[in-house]
VMD Tcl script that builds the backbone (N, CA, C; Angstrom):
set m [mol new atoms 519]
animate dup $m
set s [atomselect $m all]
$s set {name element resname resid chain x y z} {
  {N N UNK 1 A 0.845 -1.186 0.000}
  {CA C UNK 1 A 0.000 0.000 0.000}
  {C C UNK 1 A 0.887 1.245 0.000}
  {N N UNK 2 A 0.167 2.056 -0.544}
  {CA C UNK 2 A 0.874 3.426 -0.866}
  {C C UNK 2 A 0.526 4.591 0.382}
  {N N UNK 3 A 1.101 4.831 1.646}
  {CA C UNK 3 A 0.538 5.587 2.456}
  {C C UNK 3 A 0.239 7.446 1.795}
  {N N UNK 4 A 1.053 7.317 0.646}
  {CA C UNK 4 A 0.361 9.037 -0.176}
  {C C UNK 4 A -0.778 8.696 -0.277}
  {N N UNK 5 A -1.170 7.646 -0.938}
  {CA C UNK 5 A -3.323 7.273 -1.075}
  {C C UNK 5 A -3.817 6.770 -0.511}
  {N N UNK 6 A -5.016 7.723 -0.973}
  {CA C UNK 6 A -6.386 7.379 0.068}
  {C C UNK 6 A -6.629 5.725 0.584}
  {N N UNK 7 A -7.340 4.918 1.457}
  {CA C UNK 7 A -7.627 4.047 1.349}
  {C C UNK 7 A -8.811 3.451 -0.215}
  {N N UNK 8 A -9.278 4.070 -0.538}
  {CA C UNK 8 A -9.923 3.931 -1.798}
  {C C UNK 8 A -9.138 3.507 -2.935}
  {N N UNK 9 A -8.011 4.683 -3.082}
  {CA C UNK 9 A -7.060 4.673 -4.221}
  {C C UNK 9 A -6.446 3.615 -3.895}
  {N N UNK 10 A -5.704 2.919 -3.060}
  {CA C UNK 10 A -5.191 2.059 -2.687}
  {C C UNK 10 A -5.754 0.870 -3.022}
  {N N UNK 11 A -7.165 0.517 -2.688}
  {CA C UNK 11 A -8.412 -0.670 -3.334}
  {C C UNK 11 A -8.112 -0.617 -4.641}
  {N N UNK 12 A -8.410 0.667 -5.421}
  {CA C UNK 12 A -8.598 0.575 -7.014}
  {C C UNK 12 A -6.522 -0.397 -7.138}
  {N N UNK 13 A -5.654 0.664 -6.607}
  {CA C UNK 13 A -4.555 -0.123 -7.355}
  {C C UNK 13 A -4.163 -1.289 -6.557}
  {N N UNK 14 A -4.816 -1.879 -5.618}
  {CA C UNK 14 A -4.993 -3.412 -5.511}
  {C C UNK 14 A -5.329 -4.100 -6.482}
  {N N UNK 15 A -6.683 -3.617 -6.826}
  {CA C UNK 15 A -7.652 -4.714 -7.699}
  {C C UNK 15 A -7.258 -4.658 -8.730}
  {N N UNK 16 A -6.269 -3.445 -9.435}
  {CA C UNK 16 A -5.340 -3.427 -10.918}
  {C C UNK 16 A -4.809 -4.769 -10.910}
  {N N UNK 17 A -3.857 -4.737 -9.327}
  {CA C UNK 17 A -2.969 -5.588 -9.431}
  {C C UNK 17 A -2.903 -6.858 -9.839}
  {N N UNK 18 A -4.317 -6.979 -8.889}
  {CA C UNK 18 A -4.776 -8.013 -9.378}
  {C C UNK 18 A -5.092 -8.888 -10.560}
  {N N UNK 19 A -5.761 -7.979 -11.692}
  {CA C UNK 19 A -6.505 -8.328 -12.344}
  {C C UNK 19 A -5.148 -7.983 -13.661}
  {N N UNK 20 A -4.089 -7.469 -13.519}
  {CA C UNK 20 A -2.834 -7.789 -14.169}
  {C C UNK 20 A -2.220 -9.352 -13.797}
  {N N UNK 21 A -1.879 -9.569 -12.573}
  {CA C UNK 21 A -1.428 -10.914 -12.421}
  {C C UNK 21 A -2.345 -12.081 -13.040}
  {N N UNK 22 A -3.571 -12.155 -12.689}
  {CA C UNK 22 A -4.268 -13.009 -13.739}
  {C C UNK 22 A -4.310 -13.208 -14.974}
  {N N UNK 23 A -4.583 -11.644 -15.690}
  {CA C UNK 23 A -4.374 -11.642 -16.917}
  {C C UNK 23 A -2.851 -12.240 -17.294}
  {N N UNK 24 A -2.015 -11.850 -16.816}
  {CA C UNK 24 A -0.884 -12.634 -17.031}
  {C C UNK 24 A -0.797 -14.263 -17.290}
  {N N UNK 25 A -1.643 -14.279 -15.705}
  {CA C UNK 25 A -1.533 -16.048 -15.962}
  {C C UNK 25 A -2.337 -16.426 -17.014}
  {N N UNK 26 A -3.265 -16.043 -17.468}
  {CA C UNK 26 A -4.120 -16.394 -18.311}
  {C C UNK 26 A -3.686 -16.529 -20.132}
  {N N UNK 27 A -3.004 -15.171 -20.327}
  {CA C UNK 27 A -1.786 -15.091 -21.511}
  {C C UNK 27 A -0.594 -15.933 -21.240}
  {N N UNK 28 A -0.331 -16.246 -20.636}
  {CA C UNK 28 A 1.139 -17.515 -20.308}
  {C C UNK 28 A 0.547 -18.749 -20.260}
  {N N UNK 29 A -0.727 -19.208 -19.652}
  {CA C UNK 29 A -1.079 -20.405 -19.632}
  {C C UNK 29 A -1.178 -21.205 -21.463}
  {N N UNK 30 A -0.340 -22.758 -21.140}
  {CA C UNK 30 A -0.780 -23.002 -22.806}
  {C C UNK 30 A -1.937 -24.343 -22.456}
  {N N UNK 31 A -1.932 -24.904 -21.441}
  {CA C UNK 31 A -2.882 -25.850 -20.555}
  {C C UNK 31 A -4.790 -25.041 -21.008}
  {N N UNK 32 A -5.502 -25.499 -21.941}
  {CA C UNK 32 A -6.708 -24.491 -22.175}
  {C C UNK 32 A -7.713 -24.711 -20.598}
  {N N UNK 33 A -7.572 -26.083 -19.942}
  {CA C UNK 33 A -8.548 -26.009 -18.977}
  {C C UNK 33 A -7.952 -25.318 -17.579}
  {N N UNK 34 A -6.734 -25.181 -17.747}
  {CA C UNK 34 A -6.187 -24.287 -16.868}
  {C C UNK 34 A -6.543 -22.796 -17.355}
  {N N UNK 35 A -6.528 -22.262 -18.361}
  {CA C UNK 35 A -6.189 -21.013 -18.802}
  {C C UNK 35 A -7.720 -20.773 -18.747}
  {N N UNK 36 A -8.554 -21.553 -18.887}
  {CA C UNK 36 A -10.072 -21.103 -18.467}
  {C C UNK 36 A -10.272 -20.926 -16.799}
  {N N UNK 37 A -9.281 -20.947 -16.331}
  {CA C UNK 37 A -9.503 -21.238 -14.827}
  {C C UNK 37 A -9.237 -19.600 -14.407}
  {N N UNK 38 A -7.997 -18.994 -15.001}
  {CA C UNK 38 A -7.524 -17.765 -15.089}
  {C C UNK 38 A -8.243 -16.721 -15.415}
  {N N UNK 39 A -9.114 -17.680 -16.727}
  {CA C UNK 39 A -9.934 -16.116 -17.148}
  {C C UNK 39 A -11.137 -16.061 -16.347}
  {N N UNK 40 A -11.643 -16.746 -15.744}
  {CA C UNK 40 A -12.448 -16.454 -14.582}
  {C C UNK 40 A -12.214 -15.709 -13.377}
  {N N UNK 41 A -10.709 -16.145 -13.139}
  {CA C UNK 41 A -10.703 -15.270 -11.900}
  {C C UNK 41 A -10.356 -13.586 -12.637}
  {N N UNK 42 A -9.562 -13.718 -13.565}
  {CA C UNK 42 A -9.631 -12.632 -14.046}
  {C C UNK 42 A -10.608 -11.850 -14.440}
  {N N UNK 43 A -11.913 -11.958 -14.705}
  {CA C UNK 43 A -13.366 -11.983 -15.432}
  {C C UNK 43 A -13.479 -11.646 -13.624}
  {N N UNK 44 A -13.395 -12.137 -12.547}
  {CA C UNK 44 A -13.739 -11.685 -11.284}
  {C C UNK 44 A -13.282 -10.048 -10.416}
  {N N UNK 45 A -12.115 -10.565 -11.369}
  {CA C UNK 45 A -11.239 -9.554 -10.718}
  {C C UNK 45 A -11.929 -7.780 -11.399}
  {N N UNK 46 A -11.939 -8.242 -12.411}
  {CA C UNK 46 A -12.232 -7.116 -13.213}
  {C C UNK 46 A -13.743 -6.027 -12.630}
  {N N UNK 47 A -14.351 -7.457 -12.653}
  {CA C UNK 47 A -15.717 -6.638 -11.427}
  {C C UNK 47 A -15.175 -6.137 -9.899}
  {N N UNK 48 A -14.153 -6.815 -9.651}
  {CA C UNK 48 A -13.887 -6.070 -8.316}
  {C C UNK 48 A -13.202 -4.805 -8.679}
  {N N UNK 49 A -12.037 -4.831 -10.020}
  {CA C UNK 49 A -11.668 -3.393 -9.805}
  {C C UNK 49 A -12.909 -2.125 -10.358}
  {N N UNK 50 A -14.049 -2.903 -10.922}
  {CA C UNK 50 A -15.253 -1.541 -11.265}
  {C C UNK 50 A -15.795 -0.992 -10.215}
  {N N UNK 51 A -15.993 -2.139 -8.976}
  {CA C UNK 51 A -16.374 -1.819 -7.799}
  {C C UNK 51 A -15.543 -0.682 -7.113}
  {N N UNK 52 A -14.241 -1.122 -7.557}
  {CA C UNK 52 A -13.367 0.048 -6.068}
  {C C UNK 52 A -13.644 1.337 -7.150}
  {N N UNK 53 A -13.529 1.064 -8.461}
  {CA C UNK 53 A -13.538 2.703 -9.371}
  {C C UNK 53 A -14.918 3.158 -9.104}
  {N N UNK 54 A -16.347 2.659 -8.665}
  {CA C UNK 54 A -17.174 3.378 -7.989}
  {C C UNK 54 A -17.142 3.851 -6.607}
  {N N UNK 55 A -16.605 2.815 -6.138}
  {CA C UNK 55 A -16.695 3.548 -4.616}
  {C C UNK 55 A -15.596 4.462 -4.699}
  {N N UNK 56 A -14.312 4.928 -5.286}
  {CA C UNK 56 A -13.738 5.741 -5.342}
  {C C UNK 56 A -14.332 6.793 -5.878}
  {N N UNK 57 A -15.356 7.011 -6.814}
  {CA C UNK 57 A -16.054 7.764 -7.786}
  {C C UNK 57 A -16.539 8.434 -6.434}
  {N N UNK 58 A -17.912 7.627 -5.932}
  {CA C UNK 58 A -19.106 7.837 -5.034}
  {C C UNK 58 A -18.387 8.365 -3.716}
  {N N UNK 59 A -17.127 7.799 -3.291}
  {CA C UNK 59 A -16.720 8.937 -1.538}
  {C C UNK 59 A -15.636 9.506 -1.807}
  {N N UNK 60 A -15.125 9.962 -3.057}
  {CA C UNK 60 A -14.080 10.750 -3.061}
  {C C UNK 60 A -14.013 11.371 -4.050}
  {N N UNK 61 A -15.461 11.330 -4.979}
  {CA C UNK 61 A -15.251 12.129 -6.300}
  {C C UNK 61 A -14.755 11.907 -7.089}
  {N N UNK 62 A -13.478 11.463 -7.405}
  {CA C UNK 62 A -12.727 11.078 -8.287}
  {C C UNK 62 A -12.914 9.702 -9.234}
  {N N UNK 63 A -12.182 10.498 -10.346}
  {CA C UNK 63 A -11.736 9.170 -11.582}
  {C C UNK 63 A -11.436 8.178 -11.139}
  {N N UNK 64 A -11.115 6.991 -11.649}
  {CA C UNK 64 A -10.356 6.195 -11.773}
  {C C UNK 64 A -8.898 6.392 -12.848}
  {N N UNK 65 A -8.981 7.469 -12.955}
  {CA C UNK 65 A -8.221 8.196 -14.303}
  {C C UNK 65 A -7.004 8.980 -13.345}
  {N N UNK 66 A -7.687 9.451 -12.383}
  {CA C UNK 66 A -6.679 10.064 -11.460}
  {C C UNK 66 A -5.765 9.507 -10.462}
  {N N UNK 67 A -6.251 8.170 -10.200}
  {CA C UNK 67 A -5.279 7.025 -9.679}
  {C C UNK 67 A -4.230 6.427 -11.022}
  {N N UNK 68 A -4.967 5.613 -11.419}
  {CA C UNK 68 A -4.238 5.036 -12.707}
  {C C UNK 68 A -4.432 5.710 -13.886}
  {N N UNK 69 A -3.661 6.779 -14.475}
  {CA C UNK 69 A -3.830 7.468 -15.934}
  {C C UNK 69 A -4.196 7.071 -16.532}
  {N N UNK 70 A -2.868 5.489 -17.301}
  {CA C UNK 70 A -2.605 4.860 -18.004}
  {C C UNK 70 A -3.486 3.448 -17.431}
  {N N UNK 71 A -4.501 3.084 -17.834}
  {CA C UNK 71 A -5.363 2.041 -17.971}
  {C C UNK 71 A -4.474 0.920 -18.470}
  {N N UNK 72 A -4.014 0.893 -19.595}
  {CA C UNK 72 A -2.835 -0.496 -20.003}
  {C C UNK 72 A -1.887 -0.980 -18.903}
  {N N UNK 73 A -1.990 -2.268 -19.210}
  {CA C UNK 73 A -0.903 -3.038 -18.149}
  {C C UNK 73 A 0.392 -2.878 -18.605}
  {N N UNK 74 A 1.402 -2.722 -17.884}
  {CA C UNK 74 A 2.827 -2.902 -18.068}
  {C C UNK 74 A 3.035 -4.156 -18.399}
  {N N UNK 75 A 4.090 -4.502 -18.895}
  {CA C UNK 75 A 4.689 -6.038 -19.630}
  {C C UNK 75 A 4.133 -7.076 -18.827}
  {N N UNK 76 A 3.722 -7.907 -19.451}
  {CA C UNK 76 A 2.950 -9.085 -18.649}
  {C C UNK 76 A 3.956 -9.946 -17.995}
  {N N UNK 77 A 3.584 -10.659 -17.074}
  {CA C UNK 77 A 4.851 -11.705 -16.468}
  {C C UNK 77 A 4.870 -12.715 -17.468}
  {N N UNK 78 A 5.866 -13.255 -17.219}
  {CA C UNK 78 A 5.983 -14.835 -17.702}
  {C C UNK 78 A 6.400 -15.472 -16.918}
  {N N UNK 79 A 5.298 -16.904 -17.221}
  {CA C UNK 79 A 5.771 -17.718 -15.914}
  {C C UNK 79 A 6.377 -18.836 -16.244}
  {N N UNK 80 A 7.349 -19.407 -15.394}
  {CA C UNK 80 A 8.080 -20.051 -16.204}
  {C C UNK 80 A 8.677 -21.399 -14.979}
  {N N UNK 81 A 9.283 -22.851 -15.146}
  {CA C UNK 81 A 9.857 -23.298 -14.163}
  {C C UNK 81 A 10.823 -22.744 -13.394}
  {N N UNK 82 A 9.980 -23.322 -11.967}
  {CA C UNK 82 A 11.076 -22.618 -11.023}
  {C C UNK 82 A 11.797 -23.864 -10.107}
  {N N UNK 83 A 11.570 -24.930 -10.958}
  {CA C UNK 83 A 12.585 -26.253 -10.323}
  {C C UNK 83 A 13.732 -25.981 -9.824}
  {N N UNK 84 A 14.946 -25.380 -10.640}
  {CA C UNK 84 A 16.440 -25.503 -10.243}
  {C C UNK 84 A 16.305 -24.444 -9.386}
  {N N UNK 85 A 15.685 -23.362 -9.519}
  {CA C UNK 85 A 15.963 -22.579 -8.315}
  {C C UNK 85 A 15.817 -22.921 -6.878}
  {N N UNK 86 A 14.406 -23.731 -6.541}
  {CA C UNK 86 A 14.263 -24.252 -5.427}
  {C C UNK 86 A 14.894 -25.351 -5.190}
  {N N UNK 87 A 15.276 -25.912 -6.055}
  {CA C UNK 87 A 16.198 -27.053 -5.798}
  {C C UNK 87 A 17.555 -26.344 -4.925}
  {N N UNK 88 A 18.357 -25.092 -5.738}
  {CA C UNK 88 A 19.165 -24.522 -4.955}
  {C C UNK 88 A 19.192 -23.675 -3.670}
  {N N UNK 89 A 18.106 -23.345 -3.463}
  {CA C UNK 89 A 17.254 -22.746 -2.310}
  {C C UNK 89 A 17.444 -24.084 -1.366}
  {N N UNK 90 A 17.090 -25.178 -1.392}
  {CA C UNK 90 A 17.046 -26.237 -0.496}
  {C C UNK 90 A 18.582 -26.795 -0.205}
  {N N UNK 91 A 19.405 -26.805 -1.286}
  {CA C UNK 91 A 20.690 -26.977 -1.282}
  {C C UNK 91 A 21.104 -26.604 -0.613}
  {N N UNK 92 A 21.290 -24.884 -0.841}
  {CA C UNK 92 A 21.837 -24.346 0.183}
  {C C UNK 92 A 21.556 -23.685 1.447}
  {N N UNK 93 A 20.383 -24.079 2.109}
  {CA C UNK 93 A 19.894 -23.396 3.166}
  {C C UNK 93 A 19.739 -24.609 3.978}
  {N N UNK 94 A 19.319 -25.591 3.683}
  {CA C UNK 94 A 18.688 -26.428 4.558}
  {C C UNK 94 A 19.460 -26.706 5.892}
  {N N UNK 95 A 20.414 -26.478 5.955}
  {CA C UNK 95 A 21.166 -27.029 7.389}
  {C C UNK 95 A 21.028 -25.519 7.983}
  {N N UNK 96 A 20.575 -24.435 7.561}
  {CA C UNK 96 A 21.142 -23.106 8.198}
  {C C UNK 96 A 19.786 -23.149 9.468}
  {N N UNK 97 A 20.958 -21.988 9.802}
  {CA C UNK 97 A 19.103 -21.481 11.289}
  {C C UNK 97 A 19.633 -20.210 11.568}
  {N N UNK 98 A 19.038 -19.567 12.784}
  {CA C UNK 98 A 19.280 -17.899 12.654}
  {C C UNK 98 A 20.022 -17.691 14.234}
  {N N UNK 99 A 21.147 -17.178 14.355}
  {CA C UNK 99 A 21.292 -16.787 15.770}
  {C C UNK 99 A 21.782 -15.267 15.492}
  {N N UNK 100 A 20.417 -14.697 16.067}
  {CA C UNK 100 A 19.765 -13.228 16.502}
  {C C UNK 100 A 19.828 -13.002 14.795}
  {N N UNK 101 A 20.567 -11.768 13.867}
  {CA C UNK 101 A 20.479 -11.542 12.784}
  {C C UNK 101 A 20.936 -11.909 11.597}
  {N N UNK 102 A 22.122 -13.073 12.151}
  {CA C UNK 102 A 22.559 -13.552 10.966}
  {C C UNK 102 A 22.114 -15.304 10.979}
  {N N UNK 103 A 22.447 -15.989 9.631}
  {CA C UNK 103 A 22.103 -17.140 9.276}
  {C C UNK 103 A 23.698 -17.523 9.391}
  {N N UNK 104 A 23.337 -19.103 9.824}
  {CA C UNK 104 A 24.800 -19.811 10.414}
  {C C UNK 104 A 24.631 -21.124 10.150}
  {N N UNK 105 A 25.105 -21.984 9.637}
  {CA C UNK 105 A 25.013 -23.216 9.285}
  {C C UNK 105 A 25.044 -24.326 10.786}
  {N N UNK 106 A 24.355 -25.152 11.573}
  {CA C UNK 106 A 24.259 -25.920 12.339}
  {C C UNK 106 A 25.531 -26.546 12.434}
  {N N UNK 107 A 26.151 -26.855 11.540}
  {CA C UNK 107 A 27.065 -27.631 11.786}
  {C C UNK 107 A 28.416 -27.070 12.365}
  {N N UNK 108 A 27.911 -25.118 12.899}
  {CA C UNK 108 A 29.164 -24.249 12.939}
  {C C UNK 108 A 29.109 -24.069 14.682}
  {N N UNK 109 A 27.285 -24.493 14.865}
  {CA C UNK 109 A 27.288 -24.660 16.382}
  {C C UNK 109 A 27.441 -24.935 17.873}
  {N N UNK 110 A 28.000 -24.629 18.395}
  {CA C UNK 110 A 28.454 -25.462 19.403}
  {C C UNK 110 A 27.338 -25.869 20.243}
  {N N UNK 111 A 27.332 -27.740 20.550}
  {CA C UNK 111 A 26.724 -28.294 20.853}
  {C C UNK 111 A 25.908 -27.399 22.028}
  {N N UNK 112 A 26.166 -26.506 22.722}
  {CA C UNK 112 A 25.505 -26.104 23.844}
  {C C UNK 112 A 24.499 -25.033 23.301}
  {N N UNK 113 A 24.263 -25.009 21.704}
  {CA C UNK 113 A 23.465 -23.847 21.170}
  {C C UNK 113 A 22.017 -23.946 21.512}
  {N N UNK 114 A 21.314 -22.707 21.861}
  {CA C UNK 114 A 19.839 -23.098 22.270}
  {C C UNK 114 A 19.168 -23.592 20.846}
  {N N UNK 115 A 19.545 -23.558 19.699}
  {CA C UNK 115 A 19.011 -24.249 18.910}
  {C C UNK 115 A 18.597 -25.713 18.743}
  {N N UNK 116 A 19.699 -26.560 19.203}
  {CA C UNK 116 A 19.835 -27.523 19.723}
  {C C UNK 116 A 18.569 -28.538 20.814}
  {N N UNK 117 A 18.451 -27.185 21.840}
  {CA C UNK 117 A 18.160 -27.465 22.986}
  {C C UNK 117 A 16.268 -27.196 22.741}
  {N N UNK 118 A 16.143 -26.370 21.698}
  {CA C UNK 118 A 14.615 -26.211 21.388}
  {C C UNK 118 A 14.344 -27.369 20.666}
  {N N UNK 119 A 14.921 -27.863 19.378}
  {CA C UNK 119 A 15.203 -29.534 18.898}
  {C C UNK 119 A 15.050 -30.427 20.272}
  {N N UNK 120 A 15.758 -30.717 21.002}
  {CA C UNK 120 A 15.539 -31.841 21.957}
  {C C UNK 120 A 13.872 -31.903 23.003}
  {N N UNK 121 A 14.233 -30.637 23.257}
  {CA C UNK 121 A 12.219 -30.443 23.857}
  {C C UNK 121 A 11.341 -30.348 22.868}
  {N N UNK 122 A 11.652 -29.456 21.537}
  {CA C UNK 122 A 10.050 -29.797 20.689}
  {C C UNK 122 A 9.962 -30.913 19.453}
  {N N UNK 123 A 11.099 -31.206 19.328}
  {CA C UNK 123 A 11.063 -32.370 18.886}
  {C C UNK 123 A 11.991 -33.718 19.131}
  {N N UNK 124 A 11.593 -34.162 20.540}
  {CA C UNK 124 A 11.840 -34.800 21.436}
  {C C UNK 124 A 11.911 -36.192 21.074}
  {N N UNK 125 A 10.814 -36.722 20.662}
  {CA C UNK 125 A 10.764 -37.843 19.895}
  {C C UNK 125 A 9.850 -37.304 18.341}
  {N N UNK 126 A 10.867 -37.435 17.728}
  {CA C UNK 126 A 10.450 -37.613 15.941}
  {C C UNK 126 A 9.811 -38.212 15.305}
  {N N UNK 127 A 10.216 -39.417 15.318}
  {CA C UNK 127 A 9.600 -40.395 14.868}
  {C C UNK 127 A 7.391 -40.495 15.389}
  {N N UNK 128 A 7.523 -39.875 16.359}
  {CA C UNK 128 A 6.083 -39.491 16.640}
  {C C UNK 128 A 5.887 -38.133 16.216}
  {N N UNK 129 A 6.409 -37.299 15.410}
  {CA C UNK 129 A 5.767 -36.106 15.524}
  {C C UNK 129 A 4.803 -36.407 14.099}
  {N N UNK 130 A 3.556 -35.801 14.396}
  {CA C UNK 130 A 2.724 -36.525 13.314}
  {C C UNK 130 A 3.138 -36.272 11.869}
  {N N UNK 131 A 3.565 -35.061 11.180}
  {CA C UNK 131 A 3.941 -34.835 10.166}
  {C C UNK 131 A 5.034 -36.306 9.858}
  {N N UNK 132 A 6.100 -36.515 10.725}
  {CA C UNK 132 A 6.980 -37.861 10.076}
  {C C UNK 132 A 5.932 -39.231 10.208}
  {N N UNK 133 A 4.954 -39.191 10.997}
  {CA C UNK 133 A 4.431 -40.384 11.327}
  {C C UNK 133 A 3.552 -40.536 10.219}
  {N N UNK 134 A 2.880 -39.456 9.590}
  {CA C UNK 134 A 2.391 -39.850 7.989}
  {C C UNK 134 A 3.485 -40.230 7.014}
  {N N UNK 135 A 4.721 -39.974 6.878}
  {CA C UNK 135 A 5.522 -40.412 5.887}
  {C C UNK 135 A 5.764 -41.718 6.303}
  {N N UNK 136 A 6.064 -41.803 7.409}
  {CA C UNK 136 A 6.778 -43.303 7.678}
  {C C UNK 136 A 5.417 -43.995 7.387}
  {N N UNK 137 A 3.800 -44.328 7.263}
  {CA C UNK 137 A 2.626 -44.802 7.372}
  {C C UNK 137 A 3.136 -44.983 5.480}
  {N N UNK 138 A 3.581 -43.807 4.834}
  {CA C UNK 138 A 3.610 -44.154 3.602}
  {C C UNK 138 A 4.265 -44.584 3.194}
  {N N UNK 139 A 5.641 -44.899 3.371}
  {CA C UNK 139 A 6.440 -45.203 3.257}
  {C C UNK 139 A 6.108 -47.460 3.858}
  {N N UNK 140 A 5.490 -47.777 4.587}
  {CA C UNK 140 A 5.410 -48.637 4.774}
  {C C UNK 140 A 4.148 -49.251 4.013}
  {N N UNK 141 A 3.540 -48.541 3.471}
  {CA C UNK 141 A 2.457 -48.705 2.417}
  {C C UNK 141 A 2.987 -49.187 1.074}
  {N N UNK 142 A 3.376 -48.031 0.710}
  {CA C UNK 142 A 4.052 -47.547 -0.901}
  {C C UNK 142 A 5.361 -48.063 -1.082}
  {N N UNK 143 A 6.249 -48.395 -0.257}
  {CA C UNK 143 A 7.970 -48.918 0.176}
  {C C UNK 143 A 8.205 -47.812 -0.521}
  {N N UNK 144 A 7.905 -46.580 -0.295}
  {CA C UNK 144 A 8.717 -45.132 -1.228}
  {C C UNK 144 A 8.037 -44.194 -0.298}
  {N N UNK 145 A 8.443 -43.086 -0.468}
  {CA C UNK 145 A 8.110 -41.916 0.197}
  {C C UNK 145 A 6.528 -41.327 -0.728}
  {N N UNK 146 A 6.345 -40.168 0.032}
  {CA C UNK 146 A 5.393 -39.260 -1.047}
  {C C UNK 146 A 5.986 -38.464 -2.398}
  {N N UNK 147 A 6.988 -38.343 -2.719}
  {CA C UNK 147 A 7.936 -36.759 -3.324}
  {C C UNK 147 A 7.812 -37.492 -5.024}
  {N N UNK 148 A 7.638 -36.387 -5.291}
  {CA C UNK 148 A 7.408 -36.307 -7.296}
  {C C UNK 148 A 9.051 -35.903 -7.263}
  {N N UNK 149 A 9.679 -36.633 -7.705}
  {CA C UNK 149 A 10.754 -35.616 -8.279}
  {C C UNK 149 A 11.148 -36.543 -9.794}
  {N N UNK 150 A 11.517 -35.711 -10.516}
  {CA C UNK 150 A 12.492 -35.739 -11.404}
  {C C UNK 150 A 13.417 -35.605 -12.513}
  {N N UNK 151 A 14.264 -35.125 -10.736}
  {CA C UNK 151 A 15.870 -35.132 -11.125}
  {C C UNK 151 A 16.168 -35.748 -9.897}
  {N N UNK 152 A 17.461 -36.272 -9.656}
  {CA C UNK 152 A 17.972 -36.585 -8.046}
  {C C UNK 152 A 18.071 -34.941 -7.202}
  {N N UNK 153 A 17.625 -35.761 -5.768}
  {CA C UNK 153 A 17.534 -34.767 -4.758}
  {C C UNK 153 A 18.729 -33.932 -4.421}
  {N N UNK 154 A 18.688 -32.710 -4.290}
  {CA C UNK 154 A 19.925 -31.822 -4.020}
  {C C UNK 154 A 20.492 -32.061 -3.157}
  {N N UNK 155 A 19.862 -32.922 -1.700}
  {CA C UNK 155 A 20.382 -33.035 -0.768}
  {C C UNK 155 A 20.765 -34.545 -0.480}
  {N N UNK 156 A 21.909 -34.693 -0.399}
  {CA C UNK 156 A 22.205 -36.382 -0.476}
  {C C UNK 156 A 21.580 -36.900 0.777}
  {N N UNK 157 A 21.520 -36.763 1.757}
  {CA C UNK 157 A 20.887 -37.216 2.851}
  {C C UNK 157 A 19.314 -37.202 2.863}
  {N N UNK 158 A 18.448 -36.995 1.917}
  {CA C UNK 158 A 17.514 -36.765 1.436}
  {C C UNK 158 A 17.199 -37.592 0.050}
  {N N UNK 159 A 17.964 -38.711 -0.558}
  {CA C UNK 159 A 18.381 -39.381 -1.899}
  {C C UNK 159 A 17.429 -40.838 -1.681}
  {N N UNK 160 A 17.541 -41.331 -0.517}
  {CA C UNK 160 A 16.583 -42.410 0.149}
  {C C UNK 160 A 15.285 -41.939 0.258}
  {N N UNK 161 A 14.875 -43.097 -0.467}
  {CA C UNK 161 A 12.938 -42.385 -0.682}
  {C C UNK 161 A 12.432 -43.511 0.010}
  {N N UNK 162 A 12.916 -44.472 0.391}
  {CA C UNK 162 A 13.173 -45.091 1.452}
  {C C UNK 162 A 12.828 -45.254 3.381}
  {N N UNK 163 A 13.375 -44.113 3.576}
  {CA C UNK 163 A 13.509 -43.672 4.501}
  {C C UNK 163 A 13.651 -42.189 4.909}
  {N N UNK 164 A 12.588 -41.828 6.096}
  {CA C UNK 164 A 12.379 -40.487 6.305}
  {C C UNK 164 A 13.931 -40.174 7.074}
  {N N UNK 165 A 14.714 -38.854 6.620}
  {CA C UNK 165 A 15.537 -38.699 7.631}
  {C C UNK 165 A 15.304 -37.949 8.091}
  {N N UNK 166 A 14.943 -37.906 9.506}
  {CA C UNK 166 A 15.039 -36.752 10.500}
  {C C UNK 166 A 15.792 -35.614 10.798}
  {N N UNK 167 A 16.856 -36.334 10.764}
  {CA C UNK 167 A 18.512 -35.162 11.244}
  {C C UNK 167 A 18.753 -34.018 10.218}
  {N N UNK 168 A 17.937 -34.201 9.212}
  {CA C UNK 168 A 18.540 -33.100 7.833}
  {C C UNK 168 A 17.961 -31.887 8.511}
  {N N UNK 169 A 18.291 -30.211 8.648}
  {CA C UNK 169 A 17.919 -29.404 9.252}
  {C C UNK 169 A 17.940 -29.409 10.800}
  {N N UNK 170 A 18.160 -30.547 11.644}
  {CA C UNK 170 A 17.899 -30.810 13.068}
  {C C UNK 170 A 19.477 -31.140 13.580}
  {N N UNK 171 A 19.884 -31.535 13.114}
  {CA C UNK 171 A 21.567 -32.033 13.185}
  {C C UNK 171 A 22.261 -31.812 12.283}
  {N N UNK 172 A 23.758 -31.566 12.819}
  {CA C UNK 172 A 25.087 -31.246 11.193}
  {C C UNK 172 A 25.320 -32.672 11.069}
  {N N UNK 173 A 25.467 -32.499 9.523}
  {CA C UNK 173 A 25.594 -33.065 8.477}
  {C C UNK 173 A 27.271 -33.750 7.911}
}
mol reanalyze $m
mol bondsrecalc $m
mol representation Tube
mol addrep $m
């Protein structure tokens, strides 16, 4: 939000925003029963931004001309895979944690870190915390985990679909 505008003006260039990001998805989508999914919400959106350009009209007098001049959208997004990025996002963060403002890799910790010590009380026993206790349920179902992947996992301790590992993020590596 823009604290120079009104709360009104602010609605109208919400509901722009909006109704740009859809349109976007809707021009990028090549999936047609997806891309009908877009132009609906977009087709939604569009009534919401007529709405804020009346109620901006009706308690403040004004255009919708005087918020947004230029009615045309700026360059549309493109959307595109974002696999390798999160793949490297997981690569390289996963062992980190935060002490006070900076990020520090676990494995730089000395065992007496309260990081550690919040690990041992809130996740005390693992193997029961329900989130692992559905994988391991699937895993003894399926003899595989839940995870779509493919490419191999960024994180080698994470390569066993096999077996849930606990320690990845909770213990150095």
């Amino acid at each position: 939000m823009d604290p120079k505008l009104t709360w009104l003006e602010n609605l109208l260039n919400h509901e722009y925003t909006e109704c740009y990001l859809y349109y976007s998805c809707y021009e990028d989508e090549t999936d047609l029963y997806i891309k009908k999914i877009w132009e609906e919400h977009f087709c939604e959106e569009i009534t919401h931004l007529h709405q804020a350009a009346d109620l901006l009209k009706q308690y403040e007098g004004k255009e919708w001309q005087q918020v947004i001049p230029d009615g045309n959208f700026p360059e549309l997004l493109k959307l595109h895979e974002n696999k390798e990025y999160v793949r490297n996002i997981l690569r390289d963060t996963v062992q980190l944690t935060s002490v006070e403002d900076e990020y520090i890799n676990i494995g730089e910790l000395p065992q007496t870190a309260l990081f550690f010590n919040f690990q041992d009380i809130v996740n005390k026993n693992v193997a029961e915390e329900p989130g692992h206790k559905v994988i391991a349920d699937y895993i003894d179902k399926k003899q595989m985990d839940y995870r779509y992947e493919d490419k191999e996992n960024p994180i080698e301790l994470l390569r066993d679909r096999k077996c849930d590992n606990t320690n990845v993020g909770r213990r150095p590596i």
